[in-house]
C-alpha beads as a LAMMPS data file, in Angstrom:
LAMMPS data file: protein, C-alpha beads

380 atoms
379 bonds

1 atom types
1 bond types

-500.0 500.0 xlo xhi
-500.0 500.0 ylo yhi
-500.0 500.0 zlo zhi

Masses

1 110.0

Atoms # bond

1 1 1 -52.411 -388.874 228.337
2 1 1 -51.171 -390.617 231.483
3 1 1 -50.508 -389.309 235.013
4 1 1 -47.898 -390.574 237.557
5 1 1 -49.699 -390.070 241.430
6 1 1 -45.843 -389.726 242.874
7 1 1 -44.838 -387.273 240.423
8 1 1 -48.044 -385.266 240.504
9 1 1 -47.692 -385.237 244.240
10 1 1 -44.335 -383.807 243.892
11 1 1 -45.398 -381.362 241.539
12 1 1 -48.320 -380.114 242.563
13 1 1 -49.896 -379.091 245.481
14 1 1 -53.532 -379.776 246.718
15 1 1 -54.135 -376.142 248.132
16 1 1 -55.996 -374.635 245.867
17 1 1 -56.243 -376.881 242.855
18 1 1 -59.880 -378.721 242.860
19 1 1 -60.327 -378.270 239.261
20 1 1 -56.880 -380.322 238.783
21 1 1 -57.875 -382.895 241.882
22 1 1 -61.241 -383.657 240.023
23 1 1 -59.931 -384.357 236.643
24 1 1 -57.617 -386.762 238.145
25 1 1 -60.418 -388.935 240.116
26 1 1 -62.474 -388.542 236.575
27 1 1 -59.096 -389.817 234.519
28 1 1 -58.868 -392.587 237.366
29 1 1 -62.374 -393.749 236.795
30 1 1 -62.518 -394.064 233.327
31 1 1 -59.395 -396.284 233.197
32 1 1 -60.209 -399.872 231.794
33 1 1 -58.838 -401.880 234.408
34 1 1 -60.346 -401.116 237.681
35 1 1 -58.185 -402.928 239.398
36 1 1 -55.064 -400.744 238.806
37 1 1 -57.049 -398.048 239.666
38 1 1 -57.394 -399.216 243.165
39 1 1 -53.857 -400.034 244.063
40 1 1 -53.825 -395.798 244.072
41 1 1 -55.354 -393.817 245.993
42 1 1 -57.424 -390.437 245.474
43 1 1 -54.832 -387.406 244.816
44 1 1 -57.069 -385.708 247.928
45 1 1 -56.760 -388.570 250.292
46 1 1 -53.147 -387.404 251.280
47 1 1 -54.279 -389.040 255.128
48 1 1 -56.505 -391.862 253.904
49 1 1 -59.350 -390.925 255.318
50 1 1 -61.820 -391.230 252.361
51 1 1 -64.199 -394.668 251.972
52 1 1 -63.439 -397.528 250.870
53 1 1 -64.670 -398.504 247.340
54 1 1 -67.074 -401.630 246.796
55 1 1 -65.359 -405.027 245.421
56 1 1 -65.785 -405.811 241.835
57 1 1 -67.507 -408.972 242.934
58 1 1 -70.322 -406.281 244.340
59 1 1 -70.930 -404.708 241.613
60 1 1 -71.181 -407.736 239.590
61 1 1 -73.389 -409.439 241.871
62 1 1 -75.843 -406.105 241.367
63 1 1 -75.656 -407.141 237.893
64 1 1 -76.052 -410.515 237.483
65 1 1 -78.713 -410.741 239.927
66 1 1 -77.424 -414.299 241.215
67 1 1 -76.437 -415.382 245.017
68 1 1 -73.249 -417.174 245.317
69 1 1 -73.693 -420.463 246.711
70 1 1 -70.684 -422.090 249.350
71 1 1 -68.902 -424.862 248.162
72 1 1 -70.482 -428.648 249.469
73 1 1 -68.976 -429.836 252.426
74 1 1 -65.608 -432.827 251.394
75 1 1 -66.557 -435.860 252.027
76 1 1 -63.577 -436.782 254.164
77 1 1 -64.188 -433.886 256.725
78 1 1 -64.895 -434.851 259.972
79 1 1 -68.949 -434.161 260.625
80 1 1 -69.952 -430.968 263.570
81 1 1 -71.289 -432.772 266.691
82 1 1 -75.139 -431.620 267.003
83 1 1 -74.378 -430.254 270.553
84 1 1 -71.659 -427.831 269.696
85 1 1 -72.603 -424.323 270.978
86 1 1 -71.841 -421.717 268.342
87 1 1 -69.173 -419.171 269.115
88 1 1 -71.888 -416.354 269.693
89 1 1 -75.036 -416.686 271.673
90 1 1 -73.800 -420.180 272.808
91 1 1 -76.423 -421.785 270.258
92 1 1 -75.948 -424.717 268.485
93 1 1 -74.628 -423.546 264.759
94 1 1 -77.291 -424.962 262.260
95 1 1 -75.240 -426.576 259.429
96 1 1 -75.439 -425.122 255.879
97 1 1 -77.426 -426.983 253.379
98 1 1 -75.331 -428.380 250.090
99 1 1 -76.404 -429.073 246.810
100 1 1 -78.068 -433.162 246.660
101 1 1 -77.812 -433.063 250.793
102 1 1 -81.040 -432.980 253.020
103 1 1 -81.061 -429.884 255.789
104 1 1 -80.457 -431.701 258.931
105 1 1 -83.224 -431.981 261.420
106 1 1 -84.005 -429.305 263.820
107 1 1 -83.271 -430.377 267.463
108 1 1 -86.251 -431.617 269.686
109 1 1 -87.246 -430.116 272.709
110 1 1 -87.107 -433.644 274.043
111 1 1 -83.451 -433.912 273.571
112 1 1 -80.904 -433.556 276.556
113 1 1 -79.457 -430.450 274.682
114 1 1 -82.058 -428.430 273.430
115 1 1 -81.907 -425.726 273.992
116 1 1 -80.670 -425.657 277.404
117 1 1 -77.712 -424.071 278.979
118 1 1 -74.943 -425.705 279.785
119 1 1 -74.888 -426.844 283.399
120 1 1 -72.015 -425.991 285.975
121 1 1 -69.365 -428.829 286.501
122 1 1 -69.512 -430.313 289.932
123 1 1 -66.522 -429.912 291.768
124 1 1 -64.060 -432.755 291.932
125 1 1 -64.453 -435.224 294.758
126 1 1 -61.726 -434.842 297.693
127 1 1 -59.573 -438.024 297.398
128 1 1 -59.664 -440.058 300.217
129 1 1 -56.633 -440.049 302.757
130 1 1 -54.408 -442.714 303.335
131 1 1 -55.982 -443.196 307.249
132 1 1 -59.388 -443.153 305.538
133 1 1 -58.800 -445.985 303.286
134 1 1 -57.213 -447.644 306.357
135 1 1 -60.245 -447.502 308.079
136 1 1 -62.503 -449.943 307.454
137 1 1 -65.851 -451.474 308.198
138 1 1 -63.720 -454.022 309.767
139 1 1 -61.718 -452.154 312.473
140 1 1 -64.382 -449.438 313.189
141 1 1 -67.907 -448.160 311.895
142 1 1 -66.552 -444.292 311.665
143 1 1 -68.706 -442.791 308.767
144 1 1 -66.638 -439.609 307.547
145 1 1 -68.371 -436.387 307.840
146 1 1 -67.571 -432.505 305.924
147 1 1 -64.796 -430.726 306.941
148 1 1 -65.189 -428.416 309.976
149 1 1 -64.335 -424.529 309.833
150 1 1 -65.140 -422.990 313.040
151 1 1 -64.555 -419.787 314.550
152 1 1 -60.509 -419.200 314.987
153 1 1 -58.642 -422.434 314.315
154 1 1 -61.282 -424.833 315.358
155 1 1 -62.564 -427.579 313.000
156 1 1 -60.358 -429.799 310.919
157 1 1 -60.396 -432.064 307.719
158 1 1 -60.621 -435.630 307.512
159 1 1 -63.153 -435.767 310.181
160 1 1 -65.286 -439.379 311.394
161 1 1 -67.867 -440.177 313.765
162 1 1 -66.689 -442.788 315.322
163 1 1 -69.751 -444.739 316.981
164 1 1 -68.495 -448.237 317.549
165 1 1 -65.009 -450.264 317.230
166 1 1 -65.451 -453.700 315.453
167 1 1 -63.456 -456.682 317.919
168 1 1 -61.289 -459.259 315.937
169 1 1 -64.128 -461.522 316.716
170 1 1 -66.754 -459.183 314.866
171 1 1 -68.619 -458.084 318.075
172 1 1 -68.858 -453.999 318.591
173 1 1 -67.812 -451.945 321.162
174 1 1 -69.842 -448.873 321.302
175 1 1 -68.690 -445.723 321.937
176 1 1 -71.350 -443.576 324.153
177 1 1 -72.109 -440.967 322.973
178 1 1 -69.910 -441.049 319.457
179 1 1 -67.629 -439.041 319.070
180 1 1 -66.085 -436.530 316.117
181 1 1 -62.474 -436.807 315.521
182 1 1 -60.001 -436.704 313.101
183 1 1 -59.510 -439.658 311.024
184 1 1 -55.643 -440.534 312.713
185 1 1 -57.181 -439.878 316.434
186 1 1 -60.349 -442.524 315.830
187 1 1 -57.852 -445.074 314.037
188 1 1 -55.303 -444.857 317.707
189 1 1 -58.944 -445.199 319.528
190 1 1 -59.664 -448.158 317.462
191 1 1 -56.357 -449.700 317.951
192 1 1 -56.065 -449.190 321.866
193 1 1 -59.374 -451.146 322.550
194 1 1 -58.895 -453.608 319.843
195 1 1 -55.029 -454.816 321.244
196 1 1 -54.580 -453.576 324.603
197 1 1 -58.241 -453.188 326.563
198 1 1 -59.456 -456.672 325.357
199 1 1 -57.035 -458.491 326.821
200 1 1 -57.816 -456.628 330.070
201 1 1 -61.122 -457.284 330.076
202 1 1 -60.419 -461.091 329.733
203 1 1 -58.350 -461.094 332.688
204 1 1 -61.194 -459.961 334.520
205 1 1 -62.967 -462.588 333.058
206 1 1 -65.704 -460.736 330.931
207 1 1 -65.757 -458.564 327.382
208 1 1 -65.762 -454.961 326.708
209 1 1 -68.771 -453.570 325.639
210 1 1 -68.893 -449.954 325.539
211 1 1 -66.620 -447.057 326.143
212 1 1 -67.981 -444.058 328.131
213 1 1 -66.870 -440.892 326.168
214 1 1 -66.816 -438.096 328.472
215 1 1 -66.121 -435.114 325.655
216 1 1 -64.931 -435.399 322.293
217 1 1 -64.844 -432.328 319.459
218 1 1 -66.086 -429.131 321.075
219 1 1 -64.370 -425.526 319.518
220 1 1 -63.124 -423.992 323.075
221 1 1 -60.096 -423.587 324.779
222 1 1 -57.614 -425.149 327.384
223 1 1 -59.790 -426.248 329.975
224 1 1 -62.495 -423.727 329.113
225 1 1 -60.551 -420.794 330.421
226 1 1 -61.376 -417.782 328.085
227 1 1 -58.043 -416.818 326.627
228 1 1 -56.231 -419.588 326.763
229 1 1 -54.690 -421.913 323.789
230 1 1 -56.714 -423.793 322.099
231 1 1 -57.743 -427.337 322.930
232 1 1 -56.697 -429.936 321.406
233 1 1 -60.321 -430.732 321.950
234 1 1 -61.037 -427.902 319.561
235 1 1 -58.839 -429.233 316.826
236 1 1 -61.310 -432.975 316.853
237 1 1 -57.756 -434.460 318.039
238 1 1 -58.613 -435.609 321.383
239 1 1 -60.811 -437.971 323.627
240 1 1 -61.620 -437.829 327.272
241 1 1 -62.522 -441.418 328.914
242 1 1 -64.156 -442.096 332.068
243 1 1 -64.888 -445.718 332.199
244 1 1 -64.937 -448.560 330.684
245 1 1 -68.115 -451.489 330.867
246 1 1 -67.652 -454.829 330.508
247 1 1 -70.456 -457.452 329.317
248 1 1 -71.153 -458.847 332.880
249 1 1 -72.191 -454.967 334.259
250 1 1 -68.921 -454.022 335.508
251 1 1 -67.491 -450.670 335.309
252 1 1 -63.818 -450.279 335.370
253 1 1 -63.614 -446.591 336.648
254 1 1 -60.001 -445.409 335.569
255 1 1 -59.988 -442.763 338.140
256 1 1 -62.504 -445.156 340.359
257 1 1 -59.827 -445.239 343.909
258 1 1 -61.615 -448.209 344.626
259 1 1 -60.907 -450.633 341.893
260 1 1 -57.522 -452.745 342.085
261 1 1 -54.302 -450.775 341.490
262 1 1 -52.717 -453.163 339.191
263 1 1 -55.636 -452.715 336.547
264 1 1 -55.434 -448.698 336.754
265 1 1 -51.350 -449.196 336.382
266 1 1 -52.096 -451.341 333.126
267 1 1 -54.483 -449.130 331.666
268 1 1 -51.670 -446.166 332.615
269 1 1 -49.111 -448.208 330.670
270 1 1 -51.039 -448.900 327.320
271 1 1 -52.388 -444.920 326.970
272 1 1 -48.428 -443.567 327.883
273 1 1 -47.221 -446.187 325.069
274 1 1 -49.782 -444.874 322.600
275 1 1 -51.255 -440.903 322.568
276 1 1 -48.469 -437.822 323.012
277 1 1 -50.533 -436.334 325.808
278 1 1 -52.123 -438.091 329.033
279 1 1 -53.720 -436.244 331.835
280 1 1 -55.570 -437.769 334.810
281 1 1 -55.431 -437.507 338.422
282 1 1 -52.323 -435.368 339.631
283 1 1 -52.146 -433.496 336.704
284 1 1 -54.168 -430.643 337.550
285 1 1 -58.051 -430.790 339.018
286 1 1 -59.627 -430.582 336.043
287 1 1 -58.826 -434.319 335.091
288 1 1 -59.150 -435.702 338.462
289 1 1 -62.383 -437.849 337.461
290 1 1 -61.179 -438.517 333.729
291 1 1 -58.221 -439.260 331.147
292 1 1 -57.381 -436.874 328.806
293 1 1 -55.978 -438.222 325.433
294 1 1 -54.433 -436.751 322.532
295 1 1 -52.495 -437.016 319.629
296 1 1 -50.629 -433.518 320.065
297 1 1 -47.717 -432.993 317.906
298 1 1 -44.749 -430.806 319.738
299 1 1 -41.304 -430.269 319.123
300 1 1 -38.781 -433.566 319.168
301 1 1 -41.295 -435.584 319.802
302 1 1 -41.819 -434.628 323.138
303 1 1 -44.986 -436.676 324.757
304 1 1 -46.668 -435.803 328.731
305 1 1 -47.920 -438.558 331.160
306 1 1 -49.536 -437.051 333.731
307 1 1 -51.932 -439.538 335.902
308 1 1 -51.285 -440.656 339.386
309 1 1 -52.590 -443.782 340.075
310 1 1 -53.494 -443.253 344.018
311 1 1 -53.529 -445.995 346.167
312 1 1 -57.355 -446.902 347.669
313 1 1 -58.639 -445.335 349.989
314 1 1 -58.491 -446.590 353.903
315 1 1 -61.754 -447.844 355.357
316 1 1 -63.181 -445.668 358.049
317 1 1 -64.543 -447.140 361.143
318 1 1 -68.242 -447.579 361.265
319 1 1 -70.347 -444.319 363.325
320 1 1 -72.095 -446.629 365.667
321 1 1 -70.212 -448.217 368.130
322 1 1 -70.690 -452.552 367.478
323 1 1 -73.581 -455.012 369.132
324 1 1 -72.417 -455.332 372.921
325 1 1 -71.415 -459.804 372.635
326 1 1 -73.792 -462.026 374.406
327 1 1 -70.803 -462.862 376.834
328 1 1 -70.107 -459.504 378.041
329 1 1 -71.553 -458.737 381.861
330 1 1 -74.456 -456.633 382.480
331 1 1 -73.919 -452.985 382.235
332 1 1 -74.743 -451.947 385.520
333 1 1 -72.200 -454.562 386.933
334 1 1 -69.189 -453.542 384.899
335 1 1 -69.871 -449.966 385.554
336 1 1 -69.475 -450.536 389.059
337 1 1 -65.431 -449.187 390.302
338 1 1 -64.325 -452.797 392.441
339 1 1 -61.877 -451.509 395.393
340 1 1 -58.567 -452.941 396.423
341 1 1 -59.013 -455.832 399.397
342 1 1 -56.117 -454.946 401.166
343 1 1 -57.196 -451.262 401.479
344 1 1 -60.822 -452.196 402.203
345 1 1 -59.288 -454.968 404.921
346 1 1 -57.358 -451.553 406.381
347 1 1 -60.515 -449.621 406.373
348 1 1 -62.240 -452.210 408.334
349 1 1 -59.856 -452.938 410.696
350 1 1 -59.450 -449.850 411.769
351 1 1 -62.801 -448.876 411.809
352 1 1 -63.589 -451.856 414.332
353 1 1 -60.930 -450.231 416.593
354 1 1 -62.230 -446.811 416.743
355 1 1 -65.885 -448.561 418.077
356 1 1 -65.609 -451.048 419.978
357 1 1 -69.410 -451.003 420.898
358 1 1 -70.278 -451.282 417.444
359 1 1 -71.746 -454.885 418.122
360 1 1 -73.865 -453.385 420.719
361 1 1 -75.881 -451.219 418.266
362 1 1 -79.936 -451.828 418.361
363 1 1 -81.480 -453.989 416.245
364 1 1 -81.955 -451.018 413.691
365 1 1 -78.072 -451.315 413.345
366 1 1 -77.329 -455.089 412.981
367 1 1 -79.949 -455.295 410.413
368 1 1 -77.615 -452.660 408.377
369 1 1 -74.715 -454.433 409.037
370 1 1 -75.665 -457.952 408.143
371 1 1 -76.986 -456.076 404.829
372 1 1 -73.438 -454.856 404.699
373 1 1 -71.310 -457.871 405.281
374 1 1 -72.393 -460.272 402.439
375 1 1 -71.475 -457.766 400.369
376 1 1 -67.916 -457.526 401.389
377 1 1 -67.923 -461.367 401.699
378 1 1 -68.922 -461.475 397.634
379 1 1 -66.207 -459.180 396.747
380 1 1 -63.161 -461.354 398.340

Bonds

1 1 1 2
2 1 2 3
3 1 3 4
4 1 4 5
5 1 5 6
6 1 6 7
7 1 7 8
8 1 8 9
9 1 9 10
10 1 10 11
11 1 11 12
12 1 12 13
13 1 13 14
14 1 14 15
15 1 15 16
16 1 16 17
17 1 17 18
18 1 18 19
19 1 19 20
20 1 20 21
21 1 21 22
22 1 22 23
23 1 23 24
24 1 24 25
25 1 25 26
26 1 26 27
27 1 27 28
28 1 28 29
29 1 29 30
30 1 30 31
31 1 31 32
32 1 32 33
33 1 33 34
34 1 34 35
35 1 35 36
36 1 36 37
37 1 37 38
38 1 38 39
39 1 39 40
40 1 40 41
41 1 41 42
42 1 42 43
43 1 43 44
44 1 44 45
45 1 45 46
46 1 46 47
47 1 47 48
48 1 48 49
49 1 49 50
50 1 50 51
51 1 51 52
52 1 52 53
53 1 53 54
54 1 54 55
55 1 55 56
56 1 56 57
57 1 57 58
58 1 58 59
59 1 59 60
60 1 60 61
61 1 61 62
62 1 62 63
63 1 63 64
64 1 64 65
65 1 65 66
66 1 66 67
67 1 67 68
68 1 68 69
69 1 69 70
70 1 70 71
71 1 71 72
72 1 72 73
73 1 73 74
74 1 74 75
75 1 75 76
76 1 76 77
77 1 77 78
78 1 78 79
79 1 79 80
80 1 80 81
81 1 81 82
82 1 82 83
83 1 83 84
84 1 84 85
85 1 85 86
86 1 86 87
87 1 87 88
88 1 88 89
89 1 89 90
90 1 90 91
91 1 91 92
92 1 92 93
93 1 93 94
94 1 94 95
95 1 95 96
96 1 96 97
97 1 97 98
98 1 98 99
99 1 99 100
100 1 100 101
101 1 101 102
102 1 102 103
103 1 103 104
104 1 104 105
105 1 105 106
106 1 106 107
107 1 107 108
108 1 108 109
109 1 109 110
110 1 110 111
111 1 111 112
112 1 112 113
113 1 113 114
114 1 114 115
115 1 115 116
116 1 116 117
117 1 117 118
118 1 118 119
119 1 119 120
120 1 120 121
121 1 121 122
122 1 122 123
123 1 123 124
124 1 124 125
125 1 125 126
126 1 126 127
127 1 127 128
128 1 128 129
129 1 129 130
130 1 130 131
131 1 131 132
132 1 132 133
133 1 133 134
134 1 134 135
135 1 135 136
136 1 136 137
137 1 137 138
138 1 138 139
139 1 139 140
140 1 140 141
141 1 141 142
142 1 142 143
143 1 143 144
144 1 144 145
145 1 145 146
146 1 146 147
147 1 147 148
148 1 148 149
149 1 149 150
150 1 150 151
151 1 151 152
152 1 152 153
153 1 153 154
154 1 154 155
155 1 155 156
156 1 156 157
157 1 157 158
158 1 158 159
159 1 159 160
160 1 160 161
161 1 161 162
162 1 162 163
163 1 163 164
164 1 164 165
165 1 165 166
166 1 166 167
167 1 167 168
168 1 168 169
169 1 169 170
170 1 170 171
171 1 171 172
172 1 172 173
173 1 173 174
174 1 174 175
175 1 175 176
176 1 176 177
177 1 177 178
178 1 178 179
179 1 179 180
180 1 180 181
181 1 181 182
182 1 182 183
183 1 183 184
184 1 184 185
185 1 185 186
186 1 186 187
187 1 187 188
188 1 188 189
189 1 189 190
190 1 190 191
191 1 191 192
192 1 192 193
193 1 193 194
194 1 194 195
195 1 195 196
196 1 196 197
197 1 197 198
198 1 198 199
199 1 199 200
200 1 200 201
201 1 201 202
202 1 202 203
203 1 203 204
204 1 204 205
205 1 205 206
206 1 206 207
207 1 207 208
208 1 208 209
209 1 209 210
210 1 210 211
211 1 211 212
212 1 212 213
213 1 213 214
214 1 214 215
215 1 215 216
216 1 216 217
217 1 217 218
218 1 218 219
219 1 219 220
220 1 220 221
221 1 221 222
222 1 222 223
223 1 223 224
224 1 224 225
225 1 225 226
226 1 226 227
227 1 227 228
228 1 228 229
229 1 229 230
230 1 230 231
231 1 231 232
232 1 232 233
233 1 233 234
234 1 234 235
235 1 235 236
236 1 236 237
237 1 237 238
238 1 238 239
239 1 239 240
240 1 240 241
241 1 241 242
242 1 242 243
243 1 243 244
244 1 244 245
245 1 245 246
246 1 246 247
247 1 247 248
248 1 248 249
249 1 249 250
250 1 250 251
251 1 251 252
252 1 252 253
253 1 253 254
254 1 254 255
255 1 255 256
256 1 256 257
257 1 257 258
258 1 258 259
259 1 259 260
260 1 260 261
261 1 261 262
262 1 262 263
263 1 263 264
264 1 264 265
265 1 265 266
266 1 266 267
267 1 267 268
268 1 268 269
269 1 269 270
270 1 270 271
271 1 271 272
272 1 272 273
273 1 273 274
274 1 274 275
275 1 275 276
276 1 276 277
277 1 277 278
278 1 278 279
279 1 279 280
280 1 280 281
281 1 281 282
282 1 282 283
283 1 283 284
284 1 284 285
285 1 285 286
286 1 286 287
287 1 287 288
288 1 288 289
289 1 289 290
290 1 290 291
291 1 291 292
292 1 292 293
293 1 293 294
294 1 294 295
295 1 295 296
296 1 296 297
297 1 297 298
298 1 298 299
299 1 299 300
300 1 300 301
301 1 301 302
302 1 302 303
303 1 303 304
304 1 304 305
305 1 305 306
306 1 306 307
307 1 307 308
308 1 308 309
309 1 309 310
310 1 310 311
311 1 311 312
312 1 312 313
313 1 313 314
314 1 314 315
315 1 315 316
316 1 316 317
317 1 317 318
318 1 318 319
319 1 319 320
320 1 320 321
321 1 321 322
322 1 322 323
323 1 323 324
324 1 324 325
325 1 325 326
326 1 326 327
327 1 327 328
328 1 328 329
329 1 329 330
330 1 330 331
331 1 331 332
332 1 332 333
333 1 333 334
334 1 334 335
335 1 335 336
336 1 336 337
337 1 337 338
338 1 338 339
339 1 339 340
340 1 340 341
341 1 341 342
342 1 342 343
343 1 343 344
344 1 344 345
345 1 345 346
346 1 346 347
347 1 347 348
348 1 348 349
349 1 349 350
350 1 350 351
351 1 351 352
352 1 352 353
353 1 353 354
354 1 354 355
355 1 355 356
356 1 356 357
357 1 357 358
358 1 358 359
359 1 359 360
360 1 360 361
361 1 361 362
362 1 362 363
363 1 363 364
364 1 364 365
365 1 365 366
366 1 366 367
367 1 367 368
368 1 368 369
369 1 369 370
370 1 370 371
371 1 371 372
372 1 372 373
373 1 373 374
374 1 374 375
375 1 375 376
376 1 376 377
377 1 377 378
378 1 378 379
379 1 379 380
């Protein structure tokens, strides 16, 4: 007796016909080949919801009572590193032991990875810029520092401390105090002293040996007037210089009205030639007792030099009047008015005329008039 599923299906309906449905499932066990059995399914499971059945292998596995071994490992496969973590629990996998091969150590607690978790890769180093490679122990020391991210715009990358400025002949010119700028600011620092303030400094017949750095890097604005734009002082991209020493003790002031003119004009030459921005005395009176430098960028180009270089100033008489000259006449006698002869010759004249009987005065009188006339005999 044999049974077609499709046409029993087609046939028959599964309302109401257990007794049918379970003398199918006991035909379909008791066939000899289990595995055609399973390529159908039960005549009930119309929405195959019903279990799975067990492998063959199962059931002969019950039987037997054995354990299936793997196979061994080939020969040419490529051996498991030890410190591969496993795919769950990030473990290393322990490898399977094959027939005539020793199990493989357990890992030491010693070992580097025991055990441990993996650590965190350290983040990849910031390649160094073009100006930074340019910048060597040979032009300036300028040690670079971490980025700056300040409130607002302020801060910048590829920030140094510049703290001296090596000379073509190896000697340093220290910068007091040092100052934080950007890598391309501290280079056109580097490059001003080393090429255009040397030479000036010979001519004066001495060395540079420091630069006074009046304010580099500070996060603020224009001036330090709340509100305004921000500073180019802010962005590490600017210097302000207020003198510059030389090795015999001499200060060149570069807003000092009483150094030379033709060294302030020089000094005004080399900074116009070299920064986009240069503000001293003129400009406004914030820079009237230092330069402003900067390395700005603006639209075409466009550059400001803005320093007057006054003339100096006029010397103003002394307070006290001068030492009176050995030469000069006593005070008393150059006080004195002297009057006119030919008015004082009138005077007497006339005053003979009016008294005649003058000469006949007591002796009381001719003492007063001989006390009288040597006098008028000195002054003719």
């Amino acid at each position: 007796m044999s049974f077609s599923l499709p046409a029993f299906r087609r046939k028959w309906s599964c309302r109401g016909y257990m007794s049918v449905g379970a003398a199918m499932v006991t035909v379909t066990l008791g066939l000899a080949d289990r595995a055609e059995a399973r390529k159908y399914g039960s005549p009930l499971d119309i929405f195959g919801i019903a279990a799975p059945r067990p492998h063959a292998t199962v059931h002969s596995a019950k039987i037997s009572g054995k354990v299936p071994l793997p196979r061994s490992r080939p020969e040419e496969a490529p051996k498991a590193s030890d410190d591969a973590p496993a795919e769950t629990g990030g473990k290393p996998s322990a490898e399977m032991p094959s027939p005539g091969k020793p199990a493989p150590d357990k890992p030491s607690a010693d070992k580097p990875g025991a055990n441990k978790p993996a650590e965190a890769a350290p983040p990849p180093e910031k390649q160094a810029s073009a100006c930074r490679l340019a910048l060597t122990e040979e032009i300036a020391i300028a040690p670079s520092i971490p980025d700056i991210r300040g409130p607002g715009a302020c801060g910048g990358e590829d920030l140094v401390r510049l703290e001296a400025i090596v000379l073509p002949d190896k000697r340093k010119v220290a910068v007091k105090p040092a100052a934080i700028l950007r890598c391309t600011m501290a280079s056109a620092i580097a490059d001003w002293v080393r090429k255009d303030v040397v030479p000036l400094a010979a001519s004066l017949g001495s060395t540079i040996s420091d630069l006074d750095n009046f304010d580099s890097f500070e996060c603020r604005g224009r001036n330090r007037v709340v509100g305004a734009m921000l500073s180019e002082h802010g962005k590490a991209n600017a210097i302000d210089v207020r003198a510059i020493k030389l090795a015999n003790g001499q200060s060149i002031g570069l807003t000092d009205r009483t150094m030379p003119r033709e060294v302030r004009e020089r000094v005004l030459h080399s900074v116009c030639s070299r920064f986009s921005t240069v503000l001293g005395p003129g400009s406004d009176w914030y820079h009237e007792d230092h330069i402003h430098l900067d390395l700005a960028q603006r639209r075409n180009d466009y550059r400001i030099c803005q320093w007057n270089v006054w003339d100096p100033l006029p010397q103003v008489a002394p307070l006290l009047p001068a030492e009176r000259p050995e030469e000069a006449p006593p005070r008393e006698v150059a006080a004195k008015p002297e009057a006119k002869p030919e008015t004082k010759q009138g005077v007497d004249d006339e005053a003979a005329e009016k008294s005649p009987a003058s000469a006949r005065k007591p002796a009381a009188d001719g003492n007063k008039t001989q006390a009288h006339k040597p006098a008028t005999k000195k002054r003719r």
